[in-house]
PyMOL Python script that loads the backbone (N, CA, C, O; Angstrom):
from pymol import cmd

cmd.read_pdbstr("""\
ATOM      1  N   UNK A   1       3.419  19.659  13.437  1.00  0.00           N
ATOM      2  CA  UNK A   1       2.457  19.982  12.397  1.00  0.00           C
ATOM      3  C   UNK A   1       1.838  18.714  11.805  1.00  0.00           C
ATOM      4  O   UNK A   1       0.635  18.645  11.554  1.00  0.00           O
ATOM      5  N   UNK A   2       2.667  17.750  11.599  1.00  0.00           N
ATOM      6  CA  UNK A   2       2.322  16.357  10.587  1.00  0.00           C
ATOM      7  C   UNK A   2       2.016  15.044  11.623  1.00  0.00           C
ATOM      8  O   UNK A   2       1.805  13.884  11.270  1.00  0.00           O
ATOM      9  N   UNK A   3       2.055  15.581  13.014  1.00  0.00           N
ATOM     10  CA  UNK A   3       2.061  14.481  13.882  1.00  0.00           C
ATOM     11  C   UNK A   3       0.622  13.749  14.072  1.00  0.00           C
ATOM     12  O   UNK A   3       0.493  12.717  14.730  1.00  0.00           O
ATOM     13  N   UNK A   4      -0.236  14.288  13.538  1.00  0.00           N
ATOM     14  CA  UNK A   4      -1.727  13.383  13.923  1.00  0.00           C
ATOM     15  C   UNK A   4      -2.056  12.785  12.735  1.00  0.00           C
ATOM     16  O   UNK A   4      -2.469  11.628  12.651  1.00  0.00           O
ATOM     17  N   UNK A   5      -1.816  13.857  11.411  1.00  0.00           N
ATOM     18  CA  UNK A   5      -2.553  14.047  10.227  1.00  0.00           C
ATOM     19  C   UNK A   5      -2.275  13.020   9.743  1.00  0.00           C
ATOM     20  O   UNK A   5      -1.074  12.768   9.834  1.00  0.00           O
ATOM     21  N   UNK A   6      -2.909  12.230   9.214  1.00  0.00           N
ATOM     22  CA  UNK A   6      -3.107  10.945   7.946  1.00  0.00           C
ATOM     23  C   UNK A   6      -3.502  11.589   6.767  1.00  0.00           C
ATOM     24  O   UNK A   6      -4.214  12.581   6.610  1.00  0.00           O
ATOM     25  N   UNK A   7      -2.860  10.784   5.869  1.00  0.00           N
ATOM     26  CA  UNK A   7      -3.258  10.940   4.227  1.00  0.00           C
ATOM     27  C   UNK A   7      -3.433   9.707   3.412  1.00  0.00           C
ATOM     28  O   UNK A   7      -2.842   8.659   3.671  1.00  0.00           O
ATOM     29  N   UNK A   8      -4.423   9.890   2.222  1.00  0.00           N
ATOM     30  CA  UNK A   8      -4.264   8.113   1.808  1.00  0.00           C
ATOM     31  C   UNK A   8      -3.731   8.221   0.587  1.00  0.00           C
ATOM     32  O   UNK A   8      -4.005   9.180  -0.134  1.00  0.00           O
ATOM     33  N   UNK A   9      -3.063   7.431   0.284  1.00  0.00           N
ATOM     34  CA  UNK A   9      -2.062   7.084  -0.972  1.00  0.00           C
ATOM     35  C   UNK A   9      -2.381   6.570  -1.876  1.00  0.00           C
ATOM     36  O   UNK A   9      -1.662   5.581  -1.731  1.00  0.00           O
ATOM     37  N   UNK A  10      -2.984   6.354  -2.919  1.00  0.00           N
ATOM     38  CA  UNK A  10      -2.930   4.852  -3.822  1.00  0.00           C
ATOM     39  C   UNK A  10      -1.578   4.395  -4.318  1.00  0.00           C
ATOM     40  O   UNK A  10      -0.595   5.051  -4.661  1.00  0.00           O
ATOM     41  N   UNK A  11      -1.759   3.301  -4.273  1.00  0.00           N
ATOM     42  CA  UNK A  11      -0.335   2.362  -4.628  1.00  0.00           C
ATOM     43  C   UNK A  11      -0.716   1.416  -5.616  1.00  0.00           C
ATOM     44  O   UNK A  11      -1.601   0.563  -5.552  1.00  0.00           O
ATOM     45  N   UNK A  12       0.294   1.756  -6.797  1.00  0.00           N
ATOM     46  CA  UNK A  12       0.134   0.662  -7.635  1.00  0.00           C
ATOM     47  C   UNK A  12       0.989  -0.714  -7.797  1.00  0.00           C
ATOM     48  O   UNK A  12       2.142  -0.558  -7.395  1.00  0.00           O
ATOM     49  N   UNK A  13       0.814  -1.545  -8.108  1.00  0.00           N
ATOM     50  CA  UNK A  13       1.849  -2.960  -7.947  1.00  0.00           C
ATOM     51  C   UNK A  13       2.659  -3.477  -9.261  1.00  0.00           C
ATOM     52  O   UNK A  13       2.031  -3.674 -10.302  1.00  0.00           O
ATOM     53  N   UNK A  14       3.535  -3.611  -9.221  1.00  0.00           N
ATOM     54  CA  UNK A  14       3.959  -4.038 -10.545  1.00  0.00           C
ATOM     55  C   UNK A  14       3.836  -5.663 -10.519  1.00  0.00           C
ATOM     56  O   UNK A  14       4.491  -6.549  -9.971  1.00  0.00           O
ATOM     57  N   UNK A  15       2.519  -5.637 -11.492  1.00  0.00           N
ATOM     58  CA  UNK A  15       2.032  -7.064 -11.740  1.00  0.00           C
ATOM     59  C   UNK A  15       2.615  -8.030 -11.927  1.00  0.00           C
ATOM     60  O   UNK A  15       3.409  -8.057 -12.867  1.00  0.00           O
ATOM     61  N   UNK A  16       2.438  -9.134 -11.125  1.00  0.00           N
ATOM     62  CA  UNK A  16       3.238 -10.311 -11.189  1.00  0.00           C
ATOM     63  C   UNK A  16       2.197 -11.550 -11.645  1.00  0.00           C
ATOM     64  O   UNK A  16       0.980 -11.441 -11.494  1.00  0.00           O
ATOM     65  N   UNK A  17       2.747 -12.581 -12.144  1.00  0.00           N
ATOM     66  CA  UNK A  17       2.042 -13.491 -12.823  1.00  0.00           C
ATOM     67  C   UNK A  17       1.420 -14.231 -11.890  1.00  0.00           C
ATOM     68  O   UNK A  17       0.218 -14.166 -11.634  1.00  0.00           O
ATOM     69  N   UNK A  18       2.297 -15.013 -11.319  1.00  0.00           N
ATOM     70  CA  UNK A  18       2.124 -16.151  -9.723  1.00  0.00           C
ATOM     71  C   UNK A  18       1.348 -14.850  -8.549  1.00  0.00           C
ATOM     72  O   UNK A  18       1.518 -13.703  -8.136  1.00  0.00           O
ATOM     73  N   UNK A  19       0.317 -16.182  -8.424  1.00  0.00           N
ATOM     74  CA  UNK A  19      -0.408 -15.835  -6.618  1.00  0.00           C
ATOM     75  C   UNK A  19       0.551 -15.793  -6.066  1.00  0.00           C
ATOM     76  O   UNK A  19       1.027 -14.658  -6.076  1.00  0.00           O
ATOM     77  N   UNK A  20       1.148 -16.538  -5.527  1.00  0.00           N
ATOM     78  CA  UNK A  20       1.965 -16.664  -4.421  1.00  0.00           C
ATOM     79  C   UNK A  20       2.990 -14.826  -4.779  1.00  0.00           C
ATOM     80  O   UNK A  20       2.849 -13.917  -3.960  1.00  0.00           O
ATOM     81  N   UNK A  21       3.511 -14.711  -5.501  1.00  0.00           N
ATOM     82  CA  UNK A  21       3.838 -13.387  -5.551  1.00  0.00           C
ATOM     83  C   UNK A  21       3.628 -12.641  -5.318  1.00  0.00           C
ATOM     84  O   UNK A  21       4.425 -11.836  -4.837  1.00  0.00           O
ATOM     85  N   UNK A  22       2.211 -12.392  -5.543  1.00  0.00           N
ATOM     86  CA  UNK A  22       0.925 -10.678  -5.554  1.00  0.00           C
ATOM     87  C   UNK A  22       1.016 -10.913  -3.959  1.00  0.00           C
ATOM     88  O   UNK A  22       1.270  -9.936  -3.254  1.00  0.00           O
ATOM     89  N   UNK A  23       0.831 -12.079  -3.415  1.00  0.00           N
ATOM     90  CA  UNK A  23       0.502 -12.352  -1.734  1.00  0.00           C
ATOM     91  C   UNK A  23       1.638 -11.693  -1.422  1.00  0.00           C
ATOM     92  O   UNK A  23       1.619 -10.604  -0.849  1.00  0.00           O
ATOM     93  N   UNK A  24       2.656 -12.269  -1.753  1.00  0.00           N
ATOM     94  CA  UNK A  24       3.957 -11.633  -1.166  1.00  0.00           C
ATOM     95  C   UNK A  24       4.048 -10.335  -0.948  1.00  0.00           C
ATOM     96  O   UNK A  24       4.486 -10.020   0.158  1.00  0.00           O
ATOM     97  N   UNK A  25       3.675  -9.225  -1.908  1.00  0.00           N
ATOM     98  CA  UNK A  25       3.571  -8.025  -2.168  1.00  0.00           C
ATOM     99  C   UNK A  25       3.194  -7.351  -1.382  1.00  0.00           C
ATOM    100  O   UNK A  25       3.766  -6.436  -0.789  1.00  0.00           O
ATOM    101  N   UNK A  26       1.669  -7.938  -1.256  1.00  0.00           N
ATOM    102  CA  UNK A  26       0.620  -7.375  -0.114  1.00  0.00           C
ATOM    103  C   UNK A  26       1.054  -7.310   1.431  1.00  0.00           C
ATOM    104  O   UNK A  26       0.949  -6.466   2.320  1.00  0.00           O
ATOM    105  N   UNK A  27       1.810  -9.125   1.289  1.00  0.00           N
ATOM    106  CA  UNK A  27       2.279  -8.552   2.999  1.00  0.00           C
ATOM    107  C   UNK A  27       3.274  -8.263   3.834  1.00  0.00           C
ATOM    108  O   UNK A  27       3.544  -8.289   5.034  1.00  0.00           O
ATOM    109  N   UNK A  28       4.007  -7.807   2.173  1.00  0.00           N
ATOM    110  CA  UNK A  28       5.250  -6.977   2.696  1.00  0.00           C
ATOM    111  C   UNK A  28       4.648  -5.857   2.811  1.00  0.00           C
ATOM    112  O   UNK A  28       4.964  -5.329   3.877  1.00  0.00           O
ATOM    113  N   UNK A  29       3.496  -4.879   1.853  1.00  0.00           N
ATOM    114  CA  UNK A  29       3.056  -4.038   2.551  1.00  0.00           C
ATOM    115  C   UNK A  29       2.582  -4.118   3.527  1.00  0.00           C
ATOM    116  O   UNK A  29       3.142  -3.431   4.381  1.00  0.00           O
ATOM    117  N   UNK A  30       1.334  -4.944   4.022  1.00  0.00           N
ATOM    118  CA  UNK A  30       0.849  -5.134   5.340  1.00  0.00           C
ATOM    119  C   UNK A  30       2.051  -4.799   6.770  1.00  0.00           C
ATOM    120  O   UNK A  30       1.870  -4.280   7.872  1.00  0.00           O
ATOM    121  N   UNK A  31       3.144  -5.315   6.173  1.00  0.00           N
ATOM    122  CA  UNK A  31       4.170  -5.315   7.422  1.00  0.00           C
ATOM    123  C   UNK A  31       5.022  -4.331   7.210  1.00  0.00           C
ATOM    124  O   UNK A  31       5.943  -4.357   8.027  1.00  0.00           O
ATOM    125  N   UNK A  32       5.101  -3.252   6.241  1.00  0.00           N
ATOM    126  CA  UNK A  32       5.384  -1.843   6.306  1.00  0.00           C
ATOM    127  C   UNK A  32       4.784  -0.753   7.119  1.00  0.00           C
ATOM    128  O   UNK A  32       5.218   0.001   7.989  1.00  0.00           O
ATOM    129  N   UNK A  33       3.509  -0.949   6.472  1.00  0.00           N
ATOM    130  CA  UNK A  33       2.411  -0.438   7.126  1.00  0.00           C
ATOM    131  C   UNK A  33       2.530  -0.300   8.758  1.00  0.00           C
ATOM    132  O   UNK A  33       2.770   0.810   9.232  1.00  0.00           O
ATOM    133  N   UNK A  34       2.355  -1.480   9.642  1.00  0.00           N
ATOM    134  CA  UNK A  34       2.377  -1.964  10.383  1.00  0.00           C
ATOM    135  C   UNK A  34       3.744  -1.101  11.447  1.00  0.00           C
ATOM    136  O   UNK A  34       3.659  -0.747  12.623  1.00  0.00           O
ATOM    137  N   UNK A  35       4.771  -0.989  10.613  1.00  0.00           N
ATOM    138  CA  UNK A  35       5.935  -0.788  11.000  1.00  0.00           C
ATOM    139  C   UNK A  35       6.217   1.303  11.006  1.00  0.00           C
ATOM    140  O   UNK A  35       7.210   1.914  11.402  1.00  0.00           O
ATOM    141  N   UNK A  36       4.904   1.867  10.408  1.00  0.00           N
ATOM    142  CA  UNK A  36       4.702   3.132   9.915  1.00  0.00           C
ATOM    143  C   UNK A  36       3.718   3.864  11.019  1.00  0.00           C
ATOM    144  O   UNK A  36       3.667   4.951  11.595  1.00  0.00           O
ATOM    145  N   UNK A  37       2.780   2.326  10.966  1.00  0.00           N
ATOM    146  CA  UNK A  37       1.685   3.299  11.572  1.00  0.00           C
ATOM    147  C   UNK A  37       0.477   3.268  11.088  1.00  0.00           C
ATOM    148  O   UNK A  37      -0.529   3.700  11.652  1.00  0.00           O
ATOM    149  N   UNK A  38       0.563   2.558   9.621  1.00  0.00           N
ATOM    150  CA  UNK A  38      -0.563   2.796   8.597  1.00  0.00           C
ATOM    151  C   UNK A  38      -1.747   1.904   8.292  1.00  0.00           C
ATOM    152  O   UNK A  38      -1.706   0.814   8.861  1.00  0.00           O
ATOM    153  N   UNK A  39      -2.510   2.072   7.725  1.00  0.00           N
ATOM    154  CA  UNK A  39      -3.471   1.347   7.338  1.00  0.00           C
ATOM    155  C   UNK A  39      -4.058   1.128   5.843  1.00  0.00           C
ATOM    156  O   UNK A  39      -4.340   1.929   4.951  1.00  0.00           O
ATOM    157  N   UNK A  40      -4.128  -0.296   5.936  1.00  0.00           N
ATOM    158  CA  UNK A  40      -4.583  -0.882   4.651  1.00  0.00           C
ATOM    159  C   UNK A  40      -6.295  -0.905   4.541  1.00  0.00           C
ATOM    160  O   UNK A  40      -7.064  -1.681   5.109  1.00  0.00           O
ATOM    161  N   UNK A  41      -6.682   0.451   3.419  1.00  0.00           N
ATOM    162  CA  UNK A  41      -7.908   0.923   3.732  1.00  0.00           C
ATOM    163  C   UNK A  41      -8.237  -0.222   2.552  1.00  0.00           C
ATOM    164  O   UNK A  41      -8.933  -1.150   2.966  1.00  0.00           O
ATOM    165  N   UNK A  42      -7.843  -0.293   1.152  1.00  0.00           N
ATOM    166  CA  UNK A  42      -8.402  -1.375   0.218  1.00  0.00           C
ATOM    167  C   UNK A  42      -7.406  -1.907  -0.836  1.00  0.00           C
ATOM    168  O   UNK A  42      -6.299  -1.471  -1.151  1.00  0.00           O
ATOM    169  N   UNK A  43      -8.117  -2.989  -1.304  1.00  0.00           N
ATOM    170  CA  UNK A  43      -6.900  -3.596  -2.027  1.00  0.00           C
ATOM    171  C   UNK A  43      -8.017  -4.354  -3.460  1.00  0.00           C
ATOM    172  O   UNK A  43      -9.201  -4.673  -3.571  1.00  0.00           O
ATOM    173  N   UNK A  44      -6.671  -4.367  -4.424  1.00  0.00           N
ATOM    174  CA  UNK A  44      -7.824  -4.583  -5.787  1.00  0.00           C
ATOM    175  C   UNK A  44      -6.607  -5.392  -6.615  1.00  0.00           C
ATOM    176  O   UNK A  44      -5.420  -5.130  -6.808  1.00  0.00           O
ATOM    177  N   UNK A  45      -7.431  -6.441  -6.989  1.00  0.00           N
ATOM    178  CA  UNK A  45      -6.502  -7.269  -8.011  1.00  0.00           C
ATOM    179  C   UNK A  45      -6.938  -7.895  -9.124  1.00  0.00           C
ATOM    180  O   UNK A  45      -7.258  -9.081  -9.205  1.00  0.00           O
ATOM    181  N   UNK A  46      -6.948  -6.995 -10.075  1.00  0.00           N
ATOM    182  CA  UNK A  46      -7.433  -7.696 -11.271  1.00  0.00           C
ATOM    183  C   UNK A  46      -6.277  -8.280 -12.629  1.00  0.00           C
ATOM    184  O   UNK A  46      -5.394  -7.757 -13.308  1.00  0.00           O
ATOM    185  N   UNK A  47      -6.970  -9.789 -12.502  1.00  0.00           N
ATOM    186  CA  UNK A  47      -5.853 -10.295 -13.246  1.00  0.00           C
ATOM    187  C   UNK A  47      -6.169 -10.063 -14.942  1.00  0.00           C
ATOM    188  O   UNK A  47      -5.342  -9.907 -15.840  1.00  0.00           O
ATOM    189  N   UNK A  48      -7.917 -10.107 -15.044  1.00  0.00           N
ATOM    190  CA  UNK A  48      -7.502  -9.686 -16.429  1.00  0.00           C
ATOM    191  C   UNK A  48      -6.959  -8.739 -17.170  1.00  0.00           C
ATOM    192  O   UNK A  48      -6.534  -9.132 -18.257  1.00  0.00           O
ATOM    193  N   UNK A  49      -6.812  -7.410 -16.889  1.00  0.00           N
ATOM    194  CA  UNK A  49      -6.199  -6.411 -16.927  1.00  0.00           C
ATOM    195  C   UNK A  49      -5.004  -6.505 -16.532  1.00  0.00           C
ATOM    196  O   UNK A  49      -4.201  -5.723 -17.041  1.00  0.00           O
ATOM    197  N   UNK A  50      -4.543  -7.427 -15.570  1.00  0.00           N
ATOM    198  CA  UNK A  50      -2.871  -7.139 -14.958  1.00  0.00           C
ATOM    199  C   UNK A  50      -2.501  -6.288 -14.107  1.00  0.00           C
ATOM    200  O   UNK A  50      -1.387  -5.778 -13.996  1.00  0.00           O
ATOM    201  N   UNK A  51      -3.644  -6.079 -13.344  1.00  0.00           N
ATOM    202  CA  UNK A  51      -3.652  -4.750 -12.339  1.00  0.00           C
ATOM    203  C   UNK A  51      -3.754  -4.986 -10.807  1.00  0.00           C
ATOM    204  O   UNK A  51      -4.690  -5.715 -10.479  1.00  0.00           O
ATOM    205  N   UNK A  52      -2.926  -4.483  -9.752  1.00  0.00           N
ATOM    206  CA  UNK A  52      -2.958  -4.918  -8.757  1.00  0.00           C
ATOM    207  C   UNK A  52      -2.537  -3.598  -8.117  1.00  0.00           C
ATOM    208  O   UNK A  52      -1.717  -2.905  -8.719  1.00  0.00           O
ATOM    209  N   UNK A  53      -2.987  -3.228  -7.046  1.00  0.00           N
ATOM    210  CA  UNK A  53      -3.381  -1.707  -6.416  1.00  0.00           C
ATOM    211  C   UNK A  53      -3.544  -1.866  -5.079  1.00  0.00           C
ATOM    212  O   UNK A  53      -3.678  -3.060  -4.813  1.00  0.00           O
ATOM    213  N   UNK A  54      -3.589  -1.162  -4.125  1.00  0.00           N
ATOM    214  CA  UNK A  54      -4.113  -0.801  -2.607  1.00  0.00           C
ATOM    215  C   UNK A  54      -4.261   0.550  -2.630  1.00  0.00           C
ATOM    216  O   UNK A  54      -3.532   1.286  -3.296  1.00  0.00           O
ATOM    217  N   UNK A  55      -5.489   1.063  -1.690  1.00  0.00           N
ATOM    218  CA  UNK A  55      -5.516   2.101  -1.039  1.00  0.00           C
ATOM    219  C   UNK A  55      -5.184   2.134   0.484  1.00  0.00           C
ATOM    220  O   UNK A  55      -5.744   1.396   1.294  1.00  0.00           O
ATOM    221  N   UNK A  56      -3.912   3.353   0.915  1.00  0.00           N
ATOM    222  CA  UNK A  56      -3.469   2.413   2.317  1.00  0.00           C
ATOM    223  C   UNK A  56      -3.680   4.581   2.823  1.00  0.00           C
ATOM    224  O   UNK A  56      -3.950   5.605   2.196  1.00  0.00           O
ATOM    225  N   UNK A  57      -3.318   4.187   4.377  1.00  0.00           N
ATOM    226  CA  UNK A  57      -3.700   5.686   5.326  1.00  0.00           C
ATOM    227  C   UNK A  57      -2.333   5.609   5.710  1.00  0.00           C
ATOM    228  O   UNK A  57      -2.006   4.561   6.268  1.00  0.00           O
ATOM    229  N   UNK A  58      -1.423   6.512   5.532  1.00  0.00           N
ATOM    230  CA  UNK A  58      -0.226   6.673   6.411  1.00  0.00           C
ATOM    231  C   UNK A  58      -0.141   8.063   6.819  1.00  0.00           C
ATOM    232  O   UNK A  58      -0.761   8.936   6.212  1.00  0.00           O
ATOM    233  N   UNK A  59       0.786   8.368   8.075  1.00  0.00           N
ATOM    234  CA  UNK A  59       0.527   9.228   8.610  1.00  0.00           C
ATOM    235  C   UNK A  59       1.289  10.549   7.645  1.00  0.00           C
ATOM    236  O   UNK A  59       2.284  10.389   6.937  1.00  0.00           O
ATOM    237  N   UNK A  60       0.724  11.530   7.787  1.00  0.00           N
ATOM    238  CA  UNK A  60       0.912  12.534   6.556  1.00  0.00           C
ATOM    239  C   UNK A  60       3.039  13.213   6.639  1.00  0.00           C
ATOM    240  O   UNK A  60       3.640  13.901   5.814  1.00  0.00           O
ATOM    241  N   UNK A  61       3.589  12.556   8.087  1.00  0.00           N
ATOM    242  CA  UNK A  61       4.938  12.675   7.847  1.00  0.00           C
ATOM    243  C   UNK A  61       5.686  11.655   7.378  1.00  0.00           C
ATOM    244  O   UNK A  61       6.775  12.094   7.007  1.00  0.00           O
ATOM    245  N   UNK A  62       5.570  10.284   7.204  1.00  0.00           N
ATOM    246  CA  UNK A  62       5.994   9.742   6.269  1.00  0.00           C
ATOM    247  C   UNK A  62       5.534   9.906   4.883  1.00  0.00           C
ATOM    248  O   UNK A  62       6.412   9.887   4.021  1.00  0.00           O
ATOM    249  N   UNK A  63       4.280  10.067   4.504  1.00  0.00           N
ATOM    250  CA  UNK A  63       4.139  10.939   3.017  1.00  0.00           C
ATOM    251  C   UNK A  63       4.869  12.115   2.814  1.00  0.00           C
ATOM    252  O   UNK A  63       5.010  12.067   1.592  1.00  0.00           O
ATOM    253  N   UNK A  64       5.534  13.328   3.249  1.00  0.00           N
ATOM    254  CA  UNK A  64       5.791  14.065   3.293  1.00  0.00           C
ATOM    255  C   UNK A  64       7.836  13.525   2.878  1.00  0.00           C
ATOM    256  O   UNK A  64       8.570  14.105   2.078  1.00  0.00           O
ATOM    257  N   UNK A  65       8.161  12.427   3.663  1.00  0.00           N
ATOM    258  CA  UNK A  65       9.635  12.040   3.246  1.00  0.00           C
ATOM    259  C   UNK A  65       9.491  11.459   2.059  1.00  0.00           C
ATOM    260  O   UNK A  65      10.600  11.222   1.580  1.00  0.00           O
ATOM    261  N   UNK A  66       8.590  11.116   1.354  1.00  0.00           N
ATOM    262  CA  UNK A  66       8.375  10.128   0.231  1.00  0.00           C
ATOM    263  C   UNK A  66       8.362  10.610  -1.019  1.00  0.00           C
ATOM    264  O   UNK A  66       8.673  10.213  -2.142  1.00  0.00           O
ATOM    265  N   UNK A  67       7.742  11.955  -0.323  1.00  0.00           N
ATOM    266  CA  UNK A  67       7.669  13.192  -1.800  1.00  0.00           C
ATOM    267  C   UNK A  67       8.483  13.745  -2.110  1.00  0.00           C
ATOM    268  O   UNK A  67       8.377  14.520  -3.060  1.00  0.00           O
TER     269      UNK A  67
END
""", "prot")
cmd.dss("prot")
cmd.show_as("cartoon", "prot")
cmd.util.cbc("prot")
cmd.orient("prot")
């Protein structure tokens, strides 16, 4: 049933002060992703706000264990 279907997620980040951190974040997702199946559709980092986010595509049966 869940074997083709993709769904997209937003993900929020728990803001970190240091670049080098937020990087870190990203490509431990990148290499989740990677390891899923998924795709990193967008990514948003705003420091004045303190906000750091991706929109990523994973396939709709790992969303389905997550929920």
């Amino acid at each position: 049933m869940y074997k083709r279907q993709v769904v997209q997620v937003e993900l929020d980040f728990w803001y970190r002060n240091a670049d080098e951190r937020r990087a870190n974040a990203i490509n431990t997702l990148r290499t989740m992703l990677v390891e899923i199946g998924g795709e990193l559709i967008d990514l948003v980092d705003i420091e004045e706000i303190r906000y750091q986010g991706a929109l990523v595509a994973i396939p709709a049966k790992i969303a389905k264990q997550l929920a």
